[in-house]
gemmi code that builds the backbone of each chain (N, CA, C; Angstrom):
import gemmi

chains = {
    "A": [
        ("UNK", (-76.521, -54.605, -18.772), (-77.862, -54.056, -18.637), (-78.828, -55.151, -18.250)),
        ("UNK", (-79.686, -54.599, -17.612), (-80.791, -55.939, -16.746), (-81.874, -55.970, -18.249)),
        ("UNK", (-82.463, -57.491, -18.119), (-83.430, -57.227, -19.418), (-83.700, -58.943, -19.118)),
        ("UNK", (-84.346, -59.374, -20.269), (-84.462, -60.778, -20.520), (-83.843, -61.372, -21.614)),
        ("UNK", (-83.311, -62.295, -21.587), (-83.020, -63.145, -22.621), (-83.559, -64.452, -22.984)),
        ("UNK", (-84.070, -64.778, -24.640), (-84.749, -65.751, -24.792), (-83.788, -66.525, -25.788)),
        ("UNK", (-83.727, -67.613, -26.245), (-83.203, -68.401, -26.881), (-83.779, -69.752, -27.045)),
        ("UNK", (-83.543, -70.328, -28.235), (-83.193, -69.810, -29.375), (-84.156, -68.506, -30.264)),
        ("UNK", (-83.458, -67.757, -31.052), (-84.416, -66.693, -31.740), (-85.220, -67.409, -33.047)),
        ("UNK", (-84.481, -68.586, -33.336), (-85.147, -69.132, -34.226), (-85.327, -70.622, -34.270)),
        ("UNK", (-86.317, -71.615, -34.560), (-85.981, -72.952, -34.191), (-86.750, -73.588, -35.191)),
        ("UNK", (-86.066, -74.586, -35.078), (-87.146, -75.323, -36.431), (-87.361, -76.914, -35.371)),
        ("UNK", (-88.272, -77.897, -35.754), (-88.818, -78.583, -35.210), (-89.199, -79.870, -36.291)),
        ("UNK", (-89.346, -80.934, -36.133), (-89.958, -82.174, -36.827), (-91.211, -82.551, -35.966)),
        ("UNK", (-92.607, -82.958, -36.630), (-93.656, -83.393, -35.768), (-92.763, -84.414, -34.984)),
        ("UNK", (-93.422, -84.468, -33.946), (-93.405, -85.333, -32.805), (-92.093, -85.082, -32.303)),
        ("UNK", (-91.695, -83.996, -32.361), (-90.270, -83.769, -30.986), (-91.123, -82.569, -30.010)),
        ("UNK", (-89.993, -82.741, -28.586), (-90.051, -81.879, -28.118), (-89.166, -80.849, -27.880)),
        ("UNK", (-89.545, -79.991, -27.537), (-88.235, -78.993, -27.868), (-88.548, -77.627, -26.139)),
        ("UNK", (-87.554, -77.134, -26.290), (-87.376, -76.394, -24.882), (-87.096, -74.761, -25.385)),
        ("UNK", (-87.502, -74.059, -25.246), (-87.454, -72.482, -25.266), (-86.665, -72.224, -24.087)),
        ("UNK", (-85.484, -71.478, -23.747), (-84.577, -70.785, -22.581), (-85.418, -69.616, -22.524)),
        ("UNK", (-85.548, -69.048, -21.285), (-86.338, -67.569, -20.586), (-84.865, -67.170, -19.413)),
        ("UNK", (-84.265, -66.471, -19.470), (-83.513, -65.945, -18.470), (-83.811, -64.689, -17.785)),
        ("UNK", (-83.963, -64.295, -17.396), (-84.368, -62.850, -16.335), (-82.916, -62.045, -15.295)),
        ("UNK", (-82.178, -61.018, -15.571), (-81.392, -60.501, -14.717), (-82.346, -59.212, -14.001)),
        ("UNK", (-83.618, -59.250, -14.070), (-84.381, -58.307, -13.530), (-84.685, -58.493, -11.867)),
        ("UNK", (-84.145, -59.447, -11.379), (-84.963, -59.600, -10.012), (-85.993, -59.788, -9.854)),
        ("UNK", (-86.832, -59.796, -10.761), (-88.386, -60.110, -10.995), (-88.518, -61.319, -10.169)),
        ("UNK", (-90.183, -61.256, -9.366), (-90.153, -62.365, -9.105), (-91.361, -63.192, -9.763)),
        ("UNK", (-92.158, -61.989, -10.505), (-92.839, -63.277, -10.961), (-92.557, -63.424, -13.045)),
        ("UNK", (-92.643, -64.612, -13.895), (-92.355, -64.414, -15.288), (-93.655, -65.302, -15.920)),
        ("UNK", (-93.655, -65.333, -17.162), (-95.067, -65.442, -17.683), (-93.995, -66.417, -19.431)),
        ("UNK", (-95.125, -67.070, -19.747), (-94.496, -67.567, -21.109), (-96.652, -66.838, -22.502)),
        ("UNK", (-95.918, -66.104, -23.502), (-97.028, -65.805, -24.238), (-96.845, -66.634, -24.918)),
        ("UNK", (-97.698, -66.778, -26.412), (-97.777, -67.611, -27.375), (-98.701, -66.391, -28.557)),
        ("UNK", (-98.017, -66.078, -29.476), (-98.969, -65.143, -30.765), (-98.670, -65.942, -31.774)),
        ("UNK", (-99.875, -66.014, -32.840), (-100.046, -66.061, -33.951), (-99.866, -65.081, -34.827)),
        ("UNK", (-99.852, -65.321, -36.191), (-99.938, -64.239, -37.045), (-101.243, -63.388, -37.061)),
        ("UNK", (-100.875, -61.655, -36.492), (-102.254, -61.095, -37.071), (-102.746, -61.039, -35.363)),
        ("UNK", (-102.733, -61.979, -34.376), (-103.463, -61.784, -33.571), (-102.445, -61.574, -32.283)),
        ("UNK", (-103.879, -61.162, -31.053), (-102.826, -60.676, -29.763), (-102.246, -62.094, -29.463)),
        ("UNK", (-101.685, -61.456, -27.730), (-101.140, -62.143, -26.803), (-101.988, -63.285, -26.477)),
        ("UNK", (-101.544, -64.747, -26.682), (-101.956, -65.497, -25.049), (-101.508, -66.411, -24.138)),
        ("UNK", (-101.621, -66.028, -22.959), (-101.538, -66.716, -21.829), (-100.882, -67.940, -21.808)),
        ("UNK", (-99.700, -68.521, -21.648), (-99.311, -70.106, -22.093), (-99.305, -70.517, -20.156)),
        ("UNK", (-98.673, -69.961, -19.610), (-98.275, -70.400, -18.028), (-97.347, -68.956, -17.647)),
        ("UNK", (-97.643, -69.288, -16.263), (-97.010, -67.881, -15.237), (-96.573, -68.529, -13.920)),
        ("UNK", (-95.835, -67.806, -13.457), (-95.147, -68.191, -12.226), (-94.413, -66.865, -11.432)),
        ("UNK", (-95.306, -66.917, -10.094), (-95.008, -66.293, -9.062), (-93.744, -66.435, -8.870)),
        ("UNK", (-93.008, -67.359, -8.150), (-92.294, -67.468, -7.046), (-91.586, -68.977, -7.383)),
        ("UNK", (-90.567, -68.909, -7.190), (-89.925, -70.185, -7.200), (-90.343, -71.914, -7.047)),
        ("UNK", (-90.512, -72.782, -7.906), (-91.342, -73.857, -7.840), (-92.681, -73.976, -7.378)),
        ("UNK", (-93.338, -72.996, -8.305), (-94.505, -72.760, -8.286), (-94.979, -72.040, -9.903)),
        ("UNK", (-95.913, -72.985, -10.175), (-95.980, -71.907, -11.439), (-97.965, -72.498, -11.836)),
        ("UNK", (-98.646, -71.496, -12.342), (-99.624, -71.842, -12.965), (-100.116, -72.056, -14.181)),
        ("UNK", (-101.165, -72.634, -14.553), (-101.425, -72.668, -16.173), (-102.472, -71.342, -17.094)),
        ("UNK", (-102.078, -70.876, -17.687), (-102.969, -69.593, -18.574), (-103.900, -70.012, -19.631)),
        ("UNK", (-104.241, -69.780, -20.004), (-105.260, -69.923, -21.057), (-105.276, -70.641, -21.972)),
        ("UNK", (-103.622, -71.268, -22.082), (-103.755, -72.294, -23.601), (-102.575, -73.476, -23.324)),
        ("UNK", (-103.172, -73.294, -21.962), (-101.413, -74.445, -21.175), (-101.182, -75.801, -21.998)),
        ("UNK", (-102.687, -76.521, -22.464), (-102.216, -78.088, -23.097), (-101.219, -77.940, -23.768)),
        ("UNK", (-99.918, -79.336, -23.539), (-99.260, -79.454, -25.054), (-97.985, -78.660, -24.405)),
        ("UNK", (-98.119, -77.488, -23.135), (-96.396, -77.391, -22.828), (-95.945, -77.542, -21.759)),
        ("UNK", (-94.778, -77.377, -21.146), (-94.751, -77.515, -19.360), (-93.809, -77.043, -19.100)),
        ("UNK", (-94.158, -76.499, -18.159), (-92.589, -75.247, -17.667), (-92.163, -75.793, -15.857)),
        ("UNK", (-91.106, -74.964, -15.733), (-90.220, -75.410, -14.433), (-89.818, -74.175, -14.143)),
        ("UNK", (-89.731, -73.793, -12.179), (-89.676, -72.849, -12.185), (-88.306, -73.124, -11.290)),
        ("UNK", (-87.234, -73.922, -11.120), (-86.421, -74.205, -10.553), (-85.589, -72.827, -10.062)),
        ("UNK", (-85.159, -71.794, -10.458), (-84.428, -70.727, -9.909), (-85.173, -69.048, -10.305)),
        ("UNK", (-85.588, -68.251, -9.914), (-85.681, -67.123, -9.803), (-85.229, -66.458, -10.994)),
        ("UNK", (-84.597, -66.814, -11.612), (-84.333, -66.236, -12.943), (-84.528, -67.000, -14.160)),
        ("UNK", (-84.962, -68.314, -14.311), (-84.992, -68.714, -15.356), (-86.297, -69.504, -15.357)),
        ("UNK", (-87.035, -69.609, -16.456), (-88.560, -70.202, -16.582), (-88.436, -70.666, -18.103)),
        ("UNK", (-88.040, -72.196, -18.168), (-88.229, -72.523, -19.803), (-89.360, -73.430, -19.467)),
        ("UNK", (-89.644, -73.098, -21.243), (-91.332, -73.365, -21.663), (-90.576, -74.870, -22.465)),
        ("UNK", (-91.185, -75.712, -22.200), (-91.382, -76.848, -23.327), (-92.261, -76.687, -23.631)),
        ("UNK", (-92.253, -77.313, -25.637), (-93.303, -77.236, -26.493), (-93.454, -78.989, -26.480)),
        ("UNK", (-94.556, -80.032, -26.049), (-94.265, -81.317, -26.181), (-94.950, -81.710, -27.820)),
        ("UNK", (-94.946, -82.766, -27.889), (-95.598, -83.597, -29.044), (-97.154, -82.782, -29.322)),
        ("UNK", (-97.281, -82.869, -27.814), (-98.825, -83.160, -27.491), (-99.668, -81.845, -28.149)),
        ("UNK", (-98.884, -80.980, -28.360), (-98.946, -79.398, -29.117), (-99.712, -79.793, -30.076)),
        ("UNK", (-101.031, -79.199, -31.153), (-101.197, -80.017, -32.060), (-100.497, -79.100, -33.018)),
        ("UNK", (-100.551, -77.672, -32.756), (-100.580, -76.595, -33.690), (-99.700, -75.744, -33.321)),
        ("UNK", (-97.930, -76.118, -33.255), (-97.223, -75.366, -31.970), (-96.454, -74.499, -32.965)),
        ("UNK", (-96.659, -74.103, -34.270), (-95.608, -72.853, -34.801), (-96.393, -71.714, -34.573)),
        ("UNK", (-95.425, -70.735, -34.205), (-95.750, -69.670, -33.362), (-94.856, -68.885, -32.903)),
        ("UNK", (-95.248, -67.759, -32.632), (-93.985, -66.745, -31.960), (-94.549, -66.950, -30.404)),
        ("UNK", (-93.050, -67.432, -29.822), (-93.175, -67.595, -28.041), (-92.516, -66.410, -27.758)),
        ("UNK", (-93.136, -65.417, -26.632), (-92.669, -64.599, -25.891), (-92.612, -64.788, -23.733)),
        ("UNK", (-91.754, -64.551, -24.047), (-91.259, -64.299, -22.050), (-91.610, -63.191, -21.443)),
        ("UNK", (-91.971, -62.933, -20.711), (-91.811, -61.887, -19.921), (-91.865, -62.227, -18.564)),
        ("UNK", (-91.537, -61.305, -17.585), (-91.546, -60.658, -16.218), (-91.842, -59.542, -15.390)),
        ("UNK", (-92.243, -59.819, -14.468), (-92.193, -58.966, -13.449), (-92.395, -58.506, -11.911)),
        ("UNK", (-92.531, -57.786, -11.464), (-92.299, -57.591, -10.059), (-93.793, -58.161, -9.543)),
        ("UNK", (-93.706, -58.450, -8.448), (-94.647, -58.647, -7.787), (-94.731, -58.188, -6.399)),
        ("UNK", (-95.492, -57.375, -5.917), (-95.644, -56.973, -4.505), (-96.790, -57.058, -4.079)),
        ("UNK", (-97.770, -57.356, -2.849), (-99.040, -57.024, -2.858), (-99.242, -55.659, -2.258)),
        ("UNK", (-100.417, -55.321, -2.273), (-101.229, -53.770, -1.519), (-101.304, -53.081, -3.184)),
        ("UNK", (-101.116, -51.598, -2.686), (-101.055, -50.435, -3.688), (-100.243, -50.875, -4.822)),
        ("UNK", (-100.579, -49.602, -5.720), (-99.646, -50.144, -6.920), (-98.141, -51.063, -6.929)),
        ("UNK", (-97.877, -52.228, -7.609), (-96.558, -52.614, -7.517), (-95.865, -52.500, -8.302)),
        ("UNK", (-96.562, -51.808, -9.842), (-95.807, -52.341, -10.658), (-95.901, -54.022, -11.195)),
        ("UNK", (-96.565, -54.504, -10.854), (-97.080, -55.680, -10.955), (-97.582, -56.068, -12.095)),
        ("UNK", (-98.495, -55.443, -12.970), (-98.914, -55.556, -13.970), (-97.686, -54.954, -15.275)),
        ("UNK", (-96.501, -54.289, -15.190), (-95.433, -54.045, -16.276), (-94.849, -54.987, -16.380)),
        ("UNK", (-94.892, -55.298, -17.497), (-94.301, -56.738, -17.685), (-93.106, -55.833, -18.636)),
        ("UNK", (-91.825, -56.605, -18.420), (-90.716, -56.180, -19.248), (-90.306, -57.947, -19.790)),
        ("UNK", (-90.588, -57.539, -21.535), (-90.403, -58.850, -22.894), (-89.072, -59.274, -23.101)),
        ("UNK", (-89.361, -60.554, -23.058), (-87.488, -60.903, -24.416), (-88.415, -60.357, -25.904)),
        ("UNK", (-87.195, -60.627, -26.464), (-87.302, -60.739, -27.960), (-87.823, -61.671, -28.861)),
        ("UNK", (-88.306, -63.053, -27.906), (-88.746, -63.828, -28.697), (-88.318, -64.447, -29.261)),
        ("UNK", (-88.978, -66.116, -29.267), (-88.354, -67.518, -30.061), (-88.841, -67.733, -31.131)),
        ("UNK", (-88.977, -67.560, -32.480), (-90.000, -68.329, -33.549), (-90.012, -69.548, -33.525)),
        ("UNK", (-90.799, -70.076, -33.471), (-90.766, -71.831, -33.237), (-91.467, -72.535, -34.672)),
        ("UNK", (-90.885, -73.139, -35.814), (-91.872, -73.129, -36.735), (-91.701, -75.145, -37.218)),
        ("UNK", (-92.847, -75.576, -37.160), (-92.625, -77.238, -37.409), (-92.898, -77.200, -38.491)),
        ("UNK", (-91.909, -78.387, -39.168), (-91.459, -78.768, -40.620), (-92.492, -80.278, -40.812)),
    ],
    "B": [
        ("UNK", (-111.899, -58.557, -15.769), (-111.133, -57.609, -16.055), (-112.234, -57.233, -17.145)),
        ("UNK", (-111.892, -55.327, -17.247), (-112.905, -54.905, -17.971), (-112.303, -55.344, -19.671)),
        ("UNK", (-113.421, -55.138, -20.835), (-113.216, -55.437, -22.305), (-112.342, -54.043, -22.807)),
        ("UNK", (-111.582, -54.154, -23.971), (-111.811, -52.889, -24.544), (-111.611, -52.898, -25.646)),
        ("UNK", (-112.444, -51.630, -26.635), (-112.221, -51.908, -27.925), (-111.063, -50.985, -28.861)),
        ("UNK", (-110.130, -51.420, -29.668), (-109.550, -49.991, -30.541), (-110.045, -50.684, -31.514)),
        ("UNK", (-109.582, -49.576, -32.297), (-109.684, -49.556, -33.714), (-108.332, -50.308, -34.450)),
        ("UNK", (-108.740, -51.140, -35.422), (-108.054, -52.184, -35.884), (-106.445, -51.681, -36.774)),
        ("UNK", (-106.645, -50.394, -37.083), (-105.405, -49.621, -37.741), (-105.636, -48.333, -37.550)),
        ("UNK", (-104.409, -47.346, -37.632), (-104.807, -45.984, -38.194), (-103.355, -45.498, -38.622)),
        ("UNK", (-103.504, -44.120, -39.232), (-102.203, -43.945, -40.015), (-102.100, -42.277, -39.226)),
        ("UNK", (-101.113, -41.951, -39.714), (-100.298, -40.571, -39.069), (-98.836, -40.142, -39.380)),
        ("UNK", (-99.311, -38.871, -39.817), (-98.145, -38.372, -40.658), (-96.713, -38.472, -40.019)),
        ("UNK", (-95.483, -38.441, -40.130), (-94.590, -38.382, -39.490), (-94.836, -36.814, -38.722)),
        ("UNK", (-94.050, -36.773, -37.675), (-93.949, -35.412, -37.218), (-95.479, -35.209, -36.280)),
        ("UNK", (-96.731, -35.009, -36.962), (-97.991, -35.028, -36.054), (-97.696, -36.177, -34.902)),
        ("UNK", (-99.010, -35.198, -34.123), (-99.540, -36.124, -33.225), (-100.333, -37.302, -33.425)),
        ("UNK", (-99.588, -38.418, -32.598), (-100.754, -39.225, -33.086), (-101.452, -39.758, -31.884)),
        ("UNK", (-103.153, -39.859, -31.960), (-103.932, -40.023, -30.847), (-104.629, -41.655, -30.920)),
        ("UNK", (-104.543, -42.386, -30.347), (-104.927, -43.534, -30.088), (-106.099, -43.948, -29.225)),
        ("UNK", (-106.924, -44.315, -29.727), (-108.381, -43.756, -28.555), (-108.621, -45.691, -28.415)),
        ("UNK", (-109.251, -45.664, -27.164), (-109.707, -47.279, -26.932), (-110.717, -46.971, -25.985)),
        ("UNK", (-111.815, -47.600, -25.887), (-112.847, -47.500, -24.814), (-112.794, -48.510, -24.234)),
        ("UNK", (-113.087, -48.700, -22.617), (-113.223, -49.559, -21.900), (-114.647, -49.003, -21.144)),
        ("UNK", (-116.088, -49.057, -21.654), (-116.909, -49.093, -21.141), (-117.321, -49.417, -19.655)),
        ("UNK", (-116.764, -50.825, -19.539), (-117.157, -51.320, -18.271), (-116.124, -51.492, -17.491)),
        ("UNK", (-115.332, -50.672, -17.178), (-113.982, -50.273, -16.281), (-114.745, -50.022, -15.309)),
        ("UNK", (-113.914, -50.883, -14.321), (-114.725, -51.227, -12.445), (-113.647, -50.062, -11.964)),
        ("UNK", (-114.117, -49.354, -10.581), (-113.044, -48.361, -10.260), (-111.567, -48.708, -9.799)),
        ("UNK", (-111.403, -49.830, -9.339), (-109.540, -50.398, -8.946), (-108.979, -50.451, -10.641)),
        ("UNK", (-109.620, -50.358, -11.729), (-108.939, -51.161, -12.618), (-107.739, -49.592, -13.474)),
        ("UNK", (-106.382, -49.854, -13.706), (-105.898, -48.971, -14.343), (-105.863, -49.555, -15.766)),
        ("UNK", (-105.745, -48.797, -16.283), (-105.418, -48.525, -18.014), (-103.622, -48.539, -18.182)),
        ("UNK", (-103.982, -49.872, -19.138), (-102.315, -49.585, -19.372), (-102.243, -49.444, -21.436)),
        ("UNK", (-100.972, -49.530, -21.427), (-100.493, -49.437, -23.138), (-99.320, -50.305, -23.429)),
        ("UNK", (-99.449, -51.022, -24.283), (-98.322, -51.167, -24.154), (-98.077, -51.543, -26.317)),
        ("UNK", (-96.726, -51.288, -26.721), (-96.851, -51.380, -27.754), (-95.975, -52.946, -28.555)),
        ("UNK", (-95.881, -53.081, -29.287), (-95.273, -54.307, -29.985), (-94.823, -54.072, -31.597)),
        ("UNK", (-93.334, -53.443, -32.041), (-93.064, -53.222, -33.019), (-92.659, -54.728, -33.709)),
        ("UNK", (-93.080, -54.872, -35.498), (-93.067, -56.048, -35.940), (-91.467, -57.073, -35.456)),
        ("UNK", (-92.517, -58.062, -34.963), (-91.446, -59.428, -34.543), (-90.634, -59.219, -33.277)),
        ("UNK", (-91.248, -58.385, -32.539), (-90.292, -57.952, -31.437), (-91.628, -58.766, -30.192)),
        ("UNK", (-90.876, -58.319, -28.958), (-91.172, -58.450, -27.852), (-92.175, -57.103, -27.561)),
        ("UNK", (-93.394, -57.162, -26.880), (-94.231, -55.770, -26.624), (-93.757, -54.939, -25.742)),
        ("UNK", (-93.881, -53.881, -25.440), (-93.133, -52.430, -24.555), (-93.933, -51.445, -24.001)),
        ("UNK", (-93.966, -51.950, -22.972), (-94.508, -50.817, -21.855), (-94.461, -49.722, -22.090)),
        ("UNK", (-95.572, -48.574, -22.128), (-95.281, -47.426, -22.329), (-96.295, -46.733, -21.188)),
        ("UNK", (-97.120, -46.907, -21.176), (-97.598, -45.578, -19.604), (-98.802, -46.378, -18.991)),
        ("UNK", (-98.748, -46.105, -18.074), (-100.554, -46.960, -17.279), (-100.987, -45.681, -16.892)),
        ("UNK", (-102.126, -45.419, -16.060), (-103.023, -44.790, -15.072), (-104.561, -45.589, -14.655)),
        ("UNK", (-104.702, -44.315, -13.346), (-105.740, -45.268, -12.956), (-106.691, -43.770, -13.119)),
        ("UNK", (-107.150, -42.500, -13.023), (-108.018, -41.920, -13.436), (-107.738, -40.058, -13.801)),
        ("UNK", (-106.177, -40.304, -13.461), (-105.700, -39.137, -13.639), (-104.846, -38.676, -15.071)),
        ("UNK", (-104.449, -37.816, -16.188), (-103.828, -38.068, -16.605), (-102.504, -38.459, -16.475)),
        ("UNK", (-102.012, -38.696, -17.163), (-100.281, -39.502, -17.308), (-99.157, -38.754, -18.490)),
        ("UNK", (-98.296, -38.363, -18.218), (-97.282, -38.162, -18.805), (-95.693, -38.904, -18.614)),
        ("UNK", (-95.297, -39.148, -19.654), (-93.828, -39.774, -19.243), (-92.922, -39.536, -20.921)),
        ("UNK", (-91.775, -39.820, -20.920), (-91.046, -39.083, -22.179), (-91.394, -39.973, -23.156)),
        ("UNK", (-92.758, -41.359, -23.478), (-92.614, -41.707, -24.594), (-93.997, -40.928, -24.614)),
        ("UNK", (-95.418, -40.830, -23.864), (-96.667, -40.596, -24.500), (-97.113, -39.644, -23.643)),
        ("UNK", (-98.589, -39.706, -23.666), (-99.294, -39.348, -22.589), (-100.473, -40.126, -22.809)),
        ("UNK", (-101.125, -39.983, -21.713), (-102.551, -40.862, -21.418), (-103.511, -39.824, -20.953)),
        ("UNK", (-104.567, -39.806, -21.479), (-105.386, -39.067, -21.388), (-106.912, -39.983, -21.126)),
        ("UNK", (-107.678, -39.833, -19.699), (-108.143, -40.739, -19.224), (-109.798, -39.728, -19.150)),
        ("UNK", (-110.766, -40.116, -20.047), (-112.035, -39.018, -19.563), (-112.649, -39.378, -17.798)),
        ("UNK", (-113.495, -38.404, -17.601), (-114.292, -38.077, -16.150), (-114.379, -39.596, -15.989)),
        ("UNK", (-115.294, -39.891, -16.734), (-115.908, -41.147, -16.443), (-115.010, -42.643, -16.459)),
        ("UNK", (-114.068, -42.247, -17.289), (-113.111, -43.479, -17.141), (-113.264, -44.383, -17.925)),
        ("UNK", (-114.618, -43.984, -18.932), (-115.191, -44.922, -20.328), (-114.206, -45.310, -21.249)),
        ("UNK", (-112.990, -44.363, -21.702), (-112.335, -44.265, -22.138), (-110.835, -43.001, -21.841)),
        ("UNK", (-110.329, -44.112, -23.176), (-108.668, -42.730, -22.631), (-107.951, -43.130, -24.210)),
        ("UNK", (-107.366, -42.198, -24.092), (-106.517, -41.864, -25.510), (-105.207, -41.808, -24.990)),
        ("UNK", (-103.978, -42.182, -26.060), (-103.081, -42.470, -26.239), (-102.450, -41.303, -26.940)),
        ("UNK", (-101.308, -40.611, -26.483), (-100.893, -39.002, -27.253), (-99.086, -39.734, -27.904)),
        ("UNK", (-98.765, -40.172, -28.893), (-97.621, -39.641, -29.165), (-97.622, -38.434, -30.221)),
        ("UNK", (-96.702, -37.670, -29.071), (-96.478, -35.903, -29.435), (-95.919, -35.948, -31.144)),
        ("UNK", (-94.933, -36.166, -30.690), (-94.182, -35.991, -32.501), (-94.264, -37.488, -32.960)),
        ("UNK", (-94.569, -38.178, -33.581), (-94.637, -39.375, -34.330), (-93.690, -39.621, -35.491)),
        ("UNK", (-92.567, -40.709, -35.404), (-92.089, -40.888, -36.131), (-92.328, -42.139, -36.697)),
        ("UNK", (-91.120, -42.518, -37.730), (-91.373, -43.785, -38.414), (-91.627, -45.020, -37.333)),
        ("UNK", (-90.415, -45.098, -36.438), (-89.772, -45.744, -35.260), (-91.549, -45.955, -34.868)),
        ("UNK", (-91.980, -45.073, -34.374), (-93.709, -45.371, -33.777), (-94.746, -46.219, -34.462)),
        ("UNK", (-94.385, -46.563, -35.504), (-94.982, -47.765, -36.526), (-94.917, -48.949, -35.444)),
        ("UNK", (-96.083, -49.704, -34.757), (-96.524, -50.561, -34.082), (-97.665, -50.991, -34.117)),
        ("UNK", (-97.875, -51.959, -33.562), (-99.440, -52.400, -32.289), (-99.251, -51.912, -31.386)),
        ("UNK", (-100.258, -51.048, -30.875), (-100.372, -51.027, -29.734), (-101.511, -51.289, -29.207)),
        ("UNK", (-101.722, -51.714, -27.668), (-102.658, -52.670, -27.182), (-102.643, -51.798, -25.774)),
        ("UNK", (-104.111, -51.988, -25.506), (-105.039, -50.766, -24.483), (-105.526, -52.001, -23.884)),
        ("UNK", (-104.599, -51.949, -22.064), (-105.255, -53.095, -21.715), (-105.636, -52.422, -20.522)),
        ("UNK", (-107.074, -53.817, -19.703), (-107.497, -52.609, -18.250), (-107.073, -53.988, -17.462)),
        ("UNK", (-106.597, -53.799, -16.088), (-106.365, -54.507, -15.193), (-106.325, -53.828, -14.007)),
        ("UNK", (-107.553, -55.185, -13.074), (-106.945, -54.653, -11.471), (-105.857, -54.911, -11.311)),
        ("UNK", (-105.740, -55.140, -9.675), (-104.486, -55.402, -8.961), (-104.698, -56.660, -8.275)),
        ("UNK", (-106.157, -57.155, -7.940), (-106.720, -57.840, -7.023), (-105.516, -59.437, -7.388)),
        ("UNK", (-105.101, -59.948, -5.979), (-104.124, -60.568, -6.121), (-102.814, -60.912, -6.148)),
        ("UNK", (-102.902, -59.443, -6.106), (-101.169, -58.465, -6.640), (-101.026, -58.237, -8.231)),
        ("UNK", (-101.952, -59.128, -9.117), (-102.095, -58.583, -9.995), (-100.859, -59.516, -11.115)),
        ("UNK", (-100.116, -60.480, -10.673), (-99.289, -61.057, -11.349), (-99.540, -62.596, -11.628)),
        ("UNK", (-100.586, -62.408, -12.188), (-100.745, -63.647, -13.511), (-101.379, -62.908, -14.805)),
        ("UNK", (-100.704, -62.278, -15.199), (-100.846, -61.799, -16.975), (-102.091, -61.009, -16.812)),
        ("UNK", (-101.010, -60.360, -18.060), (-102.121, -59.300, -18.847), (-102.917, -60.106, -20.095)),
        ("UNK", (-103.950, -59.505, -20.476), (-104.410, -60.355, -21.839), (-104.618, -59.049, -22.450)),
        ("UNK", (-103.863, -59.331, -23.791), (-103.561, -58.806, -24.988), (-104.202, -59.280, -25.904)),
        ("UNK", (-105.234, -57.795, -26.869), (-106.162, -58.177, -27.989), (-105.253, -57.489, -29.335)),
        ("UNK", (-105.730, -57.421, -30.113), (-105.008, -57.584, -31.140), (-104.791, -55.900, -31.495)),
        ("UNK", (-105.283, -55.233, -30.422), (-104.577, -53.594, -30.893), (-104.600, -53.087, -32.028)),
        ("UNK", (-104.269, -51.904, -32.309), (-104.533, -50.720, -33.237), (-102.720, -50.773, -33.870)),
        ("UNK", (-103.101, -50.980, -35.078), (-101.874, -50.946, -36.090), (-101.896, -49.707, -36.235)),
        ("UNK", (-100.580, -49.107, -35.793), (-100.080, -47.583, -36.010), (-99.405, -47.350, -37.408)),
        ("UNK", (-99.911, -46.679, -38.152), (-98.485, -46.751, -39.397), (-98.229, -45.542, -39.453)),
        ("UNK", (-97.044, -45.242, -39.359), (-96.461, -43.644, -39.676), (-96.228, -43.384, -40.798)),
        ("UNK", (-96.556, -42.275, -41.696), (-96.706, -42.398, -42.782), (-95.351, -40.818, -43.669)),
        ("UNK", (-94.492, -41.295, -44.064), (-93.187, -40.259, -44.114), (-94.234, -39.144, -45.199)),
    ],
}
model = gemmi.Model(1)
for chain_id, residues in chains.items():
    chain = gemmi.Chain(chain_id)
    for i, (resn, *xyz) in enumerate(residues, 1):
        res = gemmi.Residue()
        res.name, res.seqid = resn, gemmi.SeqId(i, " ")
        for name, pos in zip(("N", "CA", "C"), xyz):
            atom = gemmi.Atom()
            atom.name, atom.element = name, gemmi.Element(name[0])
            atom.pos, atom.b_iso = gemmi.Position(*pos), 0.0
            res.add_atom(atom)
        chain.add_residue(res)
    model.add_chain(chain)
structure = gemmi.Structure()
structure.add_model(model)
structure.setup_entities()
């Protein structure tokens, strides 16, 4: 079945490492997105990426950095530089077309990494 | 992108309908209405968009007024399973529309047996 896969589902961390979240995509999607939630509150914005080695920064980019090396896969690093990085990371994807509706805005989720520093 | 507000929780019997109302006051005319929900610790889930017509599909319906101020959210029979967030977001397209949605902290559904 087509979907996303994220890994690890659970991670634990020591200040000052960095650590890498996996995003896989068998959707064909071409464009994928990395979220970041807290407890209690919405979605936000970490980085997104159109199109293959190309990717932009969202709303709360300091502190991670992503690579968009193949069409299906977009991992998020969490660096040092994070001050406040436990959190639930979410992936998503999706199509991108321009003109009329594309479907563009449905984003289809992984399941999510808990990321929690010790 | 336009604001919108829900209501921070609401409850609903198993079996009823449950209606989910969110206003987006200042909805520009390209912008559609989407939903999407997020059961605890999971990944969030698409469930219906429109842009001024109603919407039906086998999880809800969307119910969008004249003016487009607002729209309500219909699940028909409500079960436990429907215990979520769900989040009433408005987005154009301008762009193609693929750098994120922004997600507010939505209406806690609790189904109540």
């Amino acid at each position: 079945d087509g979907g996303i896969t994220q890994s690890p589902k659970y991670l634990f961390r020591k200040e000052g490492q960095n650590v890498t979240l996996s995003c896989e995509q068998n959707l064909n999607h071409d464009a994928m997105y990395w979220y970041r939630q807290d407890p209690g509150q919405g979605l936000r914005l970490i980085y997104y990426s159109q199109i293959v080695n190309d990717f932009q920064k969202g709303d709360i980019a300091e502190g991670y950095s992503v690579s968009r090396e193949k069409k299906e896969s977009f991992p998020l690093t969490v660096t040092s530089a994070q001050k406040n990085p436990t959190a639930f990371y979410l992936c998503a994807s999706s199509k991108w077309t321009s003109g009329a509706f594309s479907g563009a805005n449905v984003l289809t989720f992984g399941a999510g990494s808990r990321l929690t520093v010790l | 992108d336009a604001k919108t507000t829900q209501p921070p929780s609401m409850d609903c019997a198993e079996g009823r309908a449950a209606n989910l109302p969110c206003n987006h006051s200042t909805i520009s005319g390209n912008e559609y209405v989407y939903w999407y929900r997020q059961i605890h610790s999971q990944g969030p889930q698409y469930i219906i968009h429109g842009l001024k017509n109603n919407e039906t599909n086998e999880m809800a319906s969307l119910i969008i007024t004249e003016d487009r101020k607002s729209s309500t959210l219909i699940l028909p029979h409500a079960t436990l399973r429907d215990t979520a967030v769900y989040y009433c977001i408005v987005r154009s397209l301008s762009g193609g529309g693929a750098d994120g949605l922004t997600f507010g902290k939505g209406t806690h559904l609790i189904i109540q047996p």
